[in-house]
Every structure is written in structure tokens, then in C-alpha cells.
One Martini backbone bead per residue (centre of mass of N, CA, C, O) as a GRO file, in nm:
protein
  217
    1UNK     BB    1 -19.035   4.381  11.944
    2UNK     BB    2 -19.098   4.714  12.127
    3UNK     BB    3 -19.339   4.957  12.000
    4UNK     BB    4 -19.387   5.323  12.018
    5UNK     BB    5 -19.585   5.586  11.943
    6UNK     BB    6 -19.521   5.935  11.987
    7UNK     BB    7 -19.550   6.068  11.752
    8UNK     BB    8 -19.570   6.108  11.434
    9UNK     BB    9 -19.205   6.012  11.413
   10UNK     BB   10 -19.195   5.896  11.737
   11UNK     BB   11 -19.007   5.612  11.828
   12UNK     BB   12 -19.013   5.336  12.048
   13UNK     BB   13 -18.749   5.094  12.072
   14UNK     BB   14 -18.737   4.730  12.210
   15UNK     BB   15 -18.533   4.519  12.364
   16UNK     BB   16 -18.344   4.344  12.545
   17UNK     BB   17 -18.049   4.523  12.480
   18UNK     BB   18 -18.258   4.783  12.403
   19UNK     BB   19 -18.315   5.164  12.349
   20UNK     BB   20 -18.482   5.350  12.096
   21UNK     BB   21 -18.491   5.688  11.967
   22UNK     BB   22 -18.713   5.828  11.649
   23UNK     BB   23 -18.760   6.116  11.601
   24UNK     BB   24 -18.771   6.415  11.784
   25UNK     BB   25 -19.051   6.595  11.740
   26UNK     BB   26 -19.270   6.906  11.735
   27UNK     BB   27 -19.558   6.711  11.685
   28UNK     BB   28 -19.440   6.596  12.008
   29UNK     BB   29 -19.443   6.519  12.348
   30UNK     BB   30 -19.482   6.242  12.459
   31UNK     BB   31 -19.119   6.201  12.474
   32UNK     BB   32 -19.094   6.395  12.706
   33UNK     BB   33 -18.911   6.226  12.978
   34UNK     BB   34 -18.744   6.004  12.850
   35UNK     BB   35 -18.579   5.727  12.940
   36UNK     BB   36 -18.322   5.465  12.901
   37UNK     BB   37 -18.149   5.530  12.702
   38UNK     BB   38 -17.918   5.436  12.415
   39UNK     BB   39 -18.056   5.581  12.159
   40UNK     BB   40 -18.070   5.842  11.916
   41UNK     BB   41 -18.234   5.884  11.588
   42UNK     BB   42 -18.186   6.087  11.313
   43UNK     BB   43 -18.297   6.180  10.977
   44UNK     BB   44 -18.337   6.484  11.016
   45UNK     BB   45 -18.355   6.812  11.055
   46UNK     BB   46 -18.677   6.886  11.086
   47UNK     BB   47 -18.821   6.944  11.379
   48UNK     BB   48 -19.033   6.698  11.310
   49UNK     BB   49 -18.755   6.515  11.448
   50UNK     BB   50 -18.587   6.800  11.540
   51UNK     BB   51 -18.607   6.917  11.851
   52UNK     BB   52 -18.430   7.228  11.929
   53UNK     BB   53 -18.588   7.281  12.239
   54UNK     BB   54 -18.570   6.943  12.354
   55UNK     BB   55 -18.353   6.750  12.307
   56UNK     BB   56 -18.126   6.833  12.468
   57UNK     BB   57 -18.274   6.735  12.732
   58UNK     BB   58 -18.282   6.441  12.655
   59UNK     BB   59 -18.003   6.388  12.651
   60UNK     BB   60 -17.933   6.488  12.935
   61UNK     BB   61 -18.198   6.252  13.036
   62UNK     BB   62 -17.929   6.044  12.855
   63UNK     BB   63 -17.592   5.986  12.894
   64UNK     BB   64 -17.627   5.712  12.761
   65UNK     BB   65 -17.641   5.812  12.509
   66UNK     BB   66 -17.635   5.774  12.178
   67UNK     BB   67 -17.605   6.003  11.896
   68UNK     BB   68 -17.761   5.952  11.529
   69UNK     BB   69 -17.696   6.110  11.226
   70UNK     BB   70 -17.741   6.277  11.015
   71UNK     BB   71 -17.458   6.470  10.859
   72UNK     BB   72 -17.649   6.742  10.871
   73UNK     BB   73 -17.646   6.782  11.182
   74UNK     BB   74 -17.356   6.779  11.307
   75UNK     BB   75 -17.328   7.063  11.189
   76UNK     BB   76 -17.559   7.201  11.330
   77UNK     BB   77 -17.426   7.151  11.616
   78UNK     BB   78 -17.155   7.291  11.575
   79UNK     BB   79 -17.324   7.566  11.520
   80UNK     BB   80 -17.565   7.545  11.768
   81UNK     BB   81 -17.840   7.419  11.688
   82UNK     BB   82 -17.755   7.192  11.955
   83UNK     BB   83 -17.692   7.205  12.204
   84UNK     BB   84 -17.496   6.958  12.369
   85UNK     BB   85 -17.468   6.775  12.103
   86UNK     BB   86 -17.326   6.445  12.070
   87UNK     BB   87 -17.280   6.371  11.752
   88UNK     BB   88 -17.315   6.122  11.522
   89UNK     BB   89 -17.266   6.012  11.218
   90UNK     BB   90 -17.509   5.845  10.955
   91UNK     BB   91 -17.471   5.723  10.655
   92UNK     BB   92 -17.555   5.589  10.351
   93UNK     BB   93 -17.414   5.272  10.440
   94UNK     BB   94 -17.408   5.260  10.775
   95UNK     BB   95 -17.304   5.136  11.083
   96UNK     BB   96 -17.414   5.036  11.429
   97UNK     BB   97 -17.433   4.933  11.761
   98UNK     BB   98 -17.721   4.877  12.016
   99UNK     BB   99 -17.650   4.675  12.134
  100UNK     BB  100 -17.855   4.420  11.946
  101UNK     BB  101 -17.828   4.643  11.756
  102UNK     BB  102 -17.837   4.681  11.381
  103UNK     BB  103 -17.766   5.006  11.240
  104UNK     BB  104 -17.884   5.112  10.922
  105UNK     BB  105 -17.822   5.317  10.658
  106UNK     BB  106 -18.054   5.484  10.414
  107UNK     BB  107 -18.049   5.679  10.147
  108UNK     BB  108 -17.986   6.054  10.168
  109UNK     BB  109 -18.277   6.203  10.057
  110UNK     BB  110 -18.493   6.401  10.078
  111UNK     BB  111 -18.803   6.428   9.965
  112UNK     BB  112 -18.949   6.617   9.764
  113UNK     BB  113 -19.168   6.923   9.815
  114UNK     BB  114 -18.986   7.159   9.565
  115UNK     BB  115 -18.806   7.295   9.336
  116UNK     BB  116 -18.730   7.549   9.490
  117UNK     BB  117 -18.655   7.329   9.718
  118UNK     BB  118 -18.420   7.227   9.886
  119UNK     BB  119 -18.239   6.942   9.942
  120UNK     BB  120 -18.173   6.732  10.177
  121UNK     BB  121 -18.089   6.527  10.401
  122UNK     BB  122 -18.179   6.148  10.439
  123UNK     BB  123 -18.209   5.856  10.690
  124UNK     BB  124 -18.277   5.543  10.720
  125UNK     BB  125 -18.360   5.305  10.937
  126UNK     BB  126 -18.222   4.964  11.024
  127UNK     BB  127 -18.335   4.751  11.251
  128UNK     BB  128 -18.131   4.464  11.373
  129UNK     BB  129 -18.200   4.141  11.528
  130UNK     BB  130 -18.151   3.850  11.670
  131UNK     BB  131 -18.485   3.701  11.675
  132UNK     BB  132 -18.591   3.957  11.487
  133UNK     BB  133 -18.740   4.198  11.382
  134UNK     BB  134 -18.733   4.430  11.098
  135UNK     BB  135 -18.671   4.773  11.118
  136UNK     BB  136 -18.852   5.086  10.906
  137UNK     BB  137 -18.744   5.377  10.908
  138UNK     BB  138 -18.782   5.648  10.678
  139UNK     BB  139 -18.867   5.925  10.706
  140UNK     BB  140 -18.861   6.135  10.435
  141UNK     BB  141 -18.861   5.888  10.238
  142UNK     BB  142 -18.940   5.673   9.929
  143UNK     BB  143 -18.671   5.546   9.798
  144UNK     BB  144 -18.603   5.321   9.954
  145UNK     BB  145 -18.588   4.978   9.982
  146UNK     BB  146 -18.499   4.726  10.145
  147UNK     BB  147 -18.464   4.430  10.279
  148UNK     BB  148 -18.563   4.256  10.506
  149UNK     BB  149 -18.832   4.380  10.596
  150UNK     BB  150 -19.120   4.355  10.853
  151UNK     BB  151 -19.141   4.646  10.980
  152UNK     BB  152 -19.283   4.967  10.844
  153UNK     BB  153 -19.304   5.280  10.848
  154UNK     BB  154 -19.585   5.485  10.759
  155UNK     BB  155 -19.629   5.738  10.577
  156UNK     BB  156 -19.923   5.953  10.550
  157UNK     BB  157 -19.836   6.310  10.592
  158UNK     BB  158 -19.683   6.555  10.372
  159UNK     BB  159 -19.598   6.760  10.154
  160UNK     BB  160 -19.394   6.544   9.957
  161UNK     BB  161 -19.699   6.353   9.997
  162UNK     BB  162 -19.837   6.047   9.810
  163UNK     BB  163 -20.034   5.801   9.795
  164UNK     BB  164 -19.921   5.651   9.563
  165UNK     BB  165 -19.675   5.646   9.682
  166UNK     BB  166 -19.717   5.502   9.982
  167UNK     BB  167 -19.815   5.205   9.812
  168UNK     BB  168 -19.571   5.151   9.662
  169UNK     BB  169 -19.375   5.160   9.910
  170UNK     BB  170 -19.521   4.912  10.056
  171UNK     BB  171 -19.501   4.692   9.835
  172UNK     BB  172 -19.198   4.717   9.799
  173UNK     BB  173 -19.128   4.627  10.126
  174UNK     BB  174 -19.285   4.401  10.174
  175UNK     BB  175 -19.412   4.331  10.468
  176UNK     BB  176 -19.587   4.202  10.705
  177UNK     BB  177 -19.566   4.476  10.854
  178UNK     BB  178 -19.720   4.824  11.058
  179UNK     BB  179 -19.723   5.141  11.075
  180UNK     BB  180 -19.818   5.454  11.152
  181UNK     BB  181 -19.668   5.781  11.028
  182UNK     BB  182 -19.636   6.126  11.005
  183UNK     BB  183 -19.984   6.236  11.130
  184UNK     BB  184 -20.002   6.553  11.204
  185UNK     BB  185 -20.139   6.651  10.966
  186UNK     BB  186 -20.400   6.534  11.040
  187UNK     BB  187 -20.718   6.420  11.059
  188UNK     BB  188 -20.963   6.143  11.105
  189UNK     BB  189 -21.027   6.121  10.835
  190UNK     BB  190 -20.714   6.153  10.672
  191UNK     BB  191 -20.622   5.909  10.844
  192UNK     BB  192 -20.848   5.674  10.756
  193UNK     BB  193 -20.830   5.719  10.491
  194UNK     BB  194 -20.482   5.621  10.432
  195UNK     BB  195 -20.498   5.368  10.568
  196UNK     BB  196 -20.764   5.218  10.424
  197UNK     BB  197 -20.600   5.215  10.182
  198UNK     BB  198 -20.329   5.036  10.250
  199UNK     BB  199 -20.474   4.798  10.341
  200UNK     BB  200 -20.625   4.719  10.091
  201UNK     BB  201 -20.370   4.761   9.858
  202UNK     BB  202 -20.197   4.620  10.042
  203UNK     BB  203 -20.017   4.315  10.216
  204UNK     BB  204 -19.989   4.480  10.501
  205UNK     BB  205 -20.013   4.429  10.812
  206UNK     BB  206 -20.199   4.674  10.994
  207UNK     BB  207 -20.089   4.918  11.303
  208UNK     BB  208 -20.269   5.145  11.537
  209UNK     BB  209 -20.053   5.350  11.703
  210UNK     BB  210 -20.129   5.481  11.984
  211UNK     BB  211 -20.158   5.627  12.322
  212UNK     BB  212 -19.883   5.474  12.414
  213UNK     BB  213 -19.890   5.188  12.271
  214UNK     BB  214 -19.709   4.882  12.318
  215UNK     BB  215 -19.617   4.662  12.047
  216UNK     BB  216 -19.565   4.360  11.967
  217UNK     BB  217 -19.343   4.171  11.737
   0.00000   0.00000   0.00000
């Protein structure tokens, strides 16, 4: 499995049979004018993930692409806040298959970032593939925790984000391997803090994947 990070949360997941972009969002234009999607997996509305300014022309840009998103941006998209985007819900428990990705939605909710702020869905993404790590990509929750996963993406940092719970989240999901996602908002020492604690406190093998680099797991 070939892993790029794009910025923020906008990962390009690459197999044999498979090109899938997650989370293309307004922290980031390094993805912008990607081609030869087979999916676009969208965990959440907020524009640091779906970027309403740019995502149309990227799915334009990708006519074989099927779009997956959370279901609360299908509605989105029917009201026209995505124009042209032929959205595709994908709940919490359900399943679609991209070439040799079987991808797997969990989670629900996005967490809490106040309580007088409503809490939105969110869906984080588990790509497996036979023969292939596992990976997850968690969107804006750490509340899932799935089986079997080899690779997982972590946030760095959110307005909803404590280091104390990415580090028991990255313990729970116990992984093999990791690298940096959701890192927007930081700058290199608050980066560099939060990596080098992840590191140091669990057991997950993390790799600092930036500057459009794609390392293979």
C-alpha cells in the first residue's frame, strides 16, 4: 500500500487495483489536480476535509471517481452546497468495495469540540485490501477503534483535540505503523512536540510523511 499525504487530512492511498483520495480539504491544495481516482472518501462536512470551493472540480477532474462520504453531506450536496457532486452516503457499518479496497465506514460522530457547539457526523474509512496493510484513517473522532489495523492515520491537532487522548487512541488502536494527519494548525515546534510524544508513549511505529512524499507500507 502507497500512502501520500497532502496535507492536513487529504491522504492519497494507492494499491495495485486502486488510486483513492481521503478528506480533500481547504488546509491543503497540494491535491489539488489529482487525477486517475477510482474514490474520493469524505469523513465529514467541515471544510478542512471538504473543501466546497474545490472538491467539484476535482470530482470533474476524475469522472470515473465514485464519491463516499459521510451521509450528512449527500444532503449537503442535494441542497447544493457541493455542486455536481454525485455523493454516495456511507454509514457507519456499511461497506463498498474500490478495485481491491474493501472500505469499511466506522464511527458516527464527530467529537465533541464544545458543548454548546452541535456535534455533526462523522465517519472514519478502513481500507483492506488481501495481501495489503490496513489502513484507518479516522476523520475527526477518536472514538472508533477498529480491529486489524495495521496503519492509522493521526491527528496531530483540532480545536476538539488533547494529546492525552491521541496517545490512548493510538495505544487502543495498536497498530504497527502511523504518520502525522490533521497538522494544520500547528507549527514546527507544536509538531514536532506532539509527534515526538506519540513516538516516545506508544508502541506504533510512526513515519513523518510530508512534502508530497509517498512511502510504501
Amino acid at each position: 500500500m502507497r500512502i501520500t499525504h497532502l496535507g492536513h487530512s487529504a491522504v492519497l492511498v494507492e494499491t495495485d487495483d486502486a488510486r483513492v483520495l481521503i478528506d480533500p480539504g481547504n488546509f491543503s491544495d497540494d491535491w489539488h489536480g489529482v487525477t486517475d481516482l477510482d474514490a474520493v472518501l469524505i469523513t465529514h462536512q467541515h471544510p478542512d476535509h471538504a473543501d466546497p470551493a474545490h472538491v467539484p472540480a476535482l470530482v470533474a477532474a476524475n469522472p470515473g471517481a465514485k464519491v463516499y462520504v459521510e451521509p450528512s453531506i449527500a444532503l449537503a450536496a442535494g441542497a447544493g452546497r457541493f455542486p455536481d457532486l454525485n455523493a454516495h452516503p456511507l454509514a457507519a457499518g456499511e461497506q463498498t468495495v474500490v478495485g481491491d479496497l474493501l472500505v469499511t465506514a466506522v464511527g458516527g460522530e464527530h467529537a465533541i469540540i464544545h458543548r454548546d457547539i452541535p456535534r455533526i457526523g462523522n465517519v472514519g474509512f478502513v481500507l483492506r485490501s488481501e495481501g495489503q496493510p490496513a489502513l484507518f484513517h479516522p476523520g475527526d473522532s477518536l472514538a472508533a477503534v477498529p480491529s486489524g489495523v495495521d496503519i492509522v492515520g493521526v491527528p496531530m491537532m483540532g480545536p476538539w483535540a488533547a494529546m492525552k487522548e491521541t496517545i490512548d487512541f493510538v495505544r487502543a488502536v495498536g497498530s504497527l505503523e502511523g504518520f502525522p494527519i490533521h497538522d494544520g494548525l500547528l507549527n514546527e515546534r507544536g509538531r514536532g512536540l506532539i509527534y515526538g510524544r506519540v513516538v516516545d508513549m506508544t508502541s506504533t511505529r510512526m513515519t513523518d510523511l510530508r512534502a508530497g512524499v509517498t512511502h510504501e507500507f
